[in-house]
C-alpha positions as CSV (number, residue, x, y, z in Angstrom):
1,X,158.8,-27.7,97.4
2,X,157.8,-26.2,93.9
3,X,154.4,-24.8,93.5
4,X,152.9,-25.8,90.1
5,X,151.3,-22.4,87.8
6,X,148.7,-23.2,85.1
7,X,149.6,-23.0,82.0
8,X,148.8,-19.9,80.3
9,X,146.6,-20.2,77.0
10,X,146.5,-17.4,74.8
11,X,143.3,-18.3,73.5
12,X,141.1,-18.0,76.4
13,X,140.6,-14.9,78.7
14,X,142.1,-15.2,81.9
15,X,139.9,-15.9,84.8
16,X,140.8,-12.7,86.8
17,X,140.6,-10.4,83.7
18,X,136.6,-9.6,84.6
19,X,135.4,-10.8,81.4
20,X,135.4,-14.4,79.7
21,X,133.9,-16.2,76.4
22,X,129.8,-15.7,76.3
23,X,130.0,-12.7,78.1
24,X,127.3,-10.5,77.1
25,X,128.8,-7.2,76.4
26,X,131.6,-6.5,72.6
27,X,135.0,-5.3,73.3
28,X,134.3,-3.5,70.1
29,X,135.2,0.2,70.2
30,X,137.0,-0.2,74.0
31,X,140.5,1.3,74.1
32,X,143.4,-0.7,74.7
33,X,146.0,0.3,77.0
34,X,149.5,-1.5,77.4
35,X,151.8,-0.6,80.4
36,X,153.0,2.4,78.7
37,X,150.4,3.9,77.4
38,X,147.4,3.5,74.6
39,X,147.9,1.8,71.6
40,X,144.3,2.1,69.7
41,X,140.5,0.9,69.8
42,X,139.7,-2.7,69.8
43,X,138.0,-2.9,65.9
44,X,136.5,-6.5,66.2
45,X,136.6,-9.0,68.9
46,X,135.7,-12.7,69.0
47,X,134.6,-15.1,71.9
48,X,135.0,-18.5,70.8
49,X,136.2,-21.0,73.9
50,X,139.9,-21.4,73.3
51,X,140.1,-19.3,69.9
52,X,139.3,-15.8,71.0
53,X,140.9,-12.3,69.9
54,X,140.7,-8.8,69.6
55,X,142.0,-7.0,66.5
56,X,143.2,-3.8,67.4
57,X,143.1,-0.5,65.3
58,X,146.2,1.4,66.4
59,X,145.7,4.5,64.7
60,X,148.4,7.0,64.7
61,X,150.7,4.7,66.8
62,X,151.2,2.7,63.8
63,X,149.7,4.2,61.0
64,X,147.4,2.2,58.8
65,X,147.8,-0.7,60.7
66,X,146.1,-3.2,62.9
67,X,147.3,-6.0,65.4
68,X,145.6,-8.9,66.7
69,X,145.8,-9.7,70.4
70,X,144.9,-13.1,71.6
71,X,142.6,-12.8,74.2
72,X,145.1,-14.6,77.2
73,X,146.9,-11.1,77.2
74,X,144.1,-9.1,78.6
75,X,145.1,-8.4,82.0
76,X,141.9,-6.4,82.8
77,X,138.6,-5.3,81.1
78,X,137.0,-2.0,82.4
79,X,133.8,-2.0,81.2
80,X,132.7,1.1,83.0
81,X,135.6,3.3,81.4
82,X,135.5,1.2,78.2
83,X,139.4,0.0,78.8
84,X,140.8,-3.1,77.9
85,X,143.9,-3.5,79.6
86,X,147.3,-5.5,78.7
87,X,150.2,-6.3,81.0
88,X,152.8,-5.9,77.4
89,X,154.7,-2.9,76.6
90,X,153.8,-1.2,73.5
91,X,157.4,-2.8,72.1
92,X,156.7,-6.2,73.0
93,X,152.9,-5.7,71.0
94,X,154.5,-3.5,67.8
95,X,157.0,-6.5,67.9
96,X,154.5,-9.5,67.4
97,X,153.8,-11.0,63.9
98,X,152.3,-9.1,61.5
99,X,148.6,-9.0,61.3
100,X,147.3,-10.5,57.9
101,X,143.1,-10.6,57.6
102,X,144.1,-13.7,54.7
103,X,146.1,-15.8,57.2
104,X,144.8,-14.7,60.9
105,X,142.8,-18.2,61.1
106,X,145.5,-20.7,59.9
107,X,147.1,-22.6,62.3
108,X,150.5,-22.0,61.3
109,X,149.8,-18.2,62.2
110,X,147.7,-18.8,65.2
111,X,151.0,-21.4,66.4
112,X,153.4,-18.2,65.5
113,X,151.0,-15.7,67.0
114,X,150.5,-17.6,70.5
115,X,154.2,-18.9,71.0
116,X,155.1,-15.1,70.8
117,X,153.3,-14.1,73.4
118,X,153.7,-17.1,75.1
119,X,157.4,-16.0,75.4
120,X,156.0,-13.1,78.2
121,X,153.9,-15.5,80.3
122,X,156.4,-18.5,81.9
123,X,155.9,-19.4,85.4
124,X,158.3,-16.9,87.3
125,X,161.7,-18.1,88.1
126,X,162.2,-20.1,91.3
């Protein structure tokens, strides 16, 4: 007997994350934390059903530059500490396709974005 996952969607927040599209708090200004340790401030944040995001201001981790997170990679929001929390390493993030403002809404760069990530979040092996 198998048991069947859901399909993760990098566009949506997880249900379990403790935060979801038309929540009434901004990510905006929370740290982000990966697995091994803090990789910037979240520097805008959208909530669109099925097209949300943060963009992430990693400061002196990677100088100068910014990454954009789909939202499905959020493993936990602590709003109380001001956290955001990702179950990625700091590699697997650094690693992702580049962050461009002029292409961050195509769909060739959203498909490219998401199928990354999507590589980190198959049903486990049986």
């Amino acid at each position: 007997m198998t048991t069947a996952f859901p399909a993760w969607d990098p566009w949506s927040y997880r249900q379990d994350a403790g935060y979801s599209a038309g929540t009434e708090f901004n990510l905006t200004g929370f740290d982000v934390e990966a697995t091994d340790g803090k990789i910037g401030s979240i520097d805008e944040a959208t909530y669109d059903t099925d097209a949300a995001y943060t963009v992430v201001d990693t400061g002196p981790w990677i100088f100068g530059k910014k990454v954009m997170l789909p939202a499905g990679v959020i493993s936990r929001v602590d709003t109380d500490a001001r956290k955001v929390y990702v179950d990625l390493t700091k590699d697997q993030i650094k690693n992702a396709p580049p962050y461009d403002v002029e292409t961050r809404d195509k769909p060739e760069y959203r498909d490219n974005l998401g199928g990354y990530y999507t590589g980190f979040y198959g049903p486990p092996p049986l």
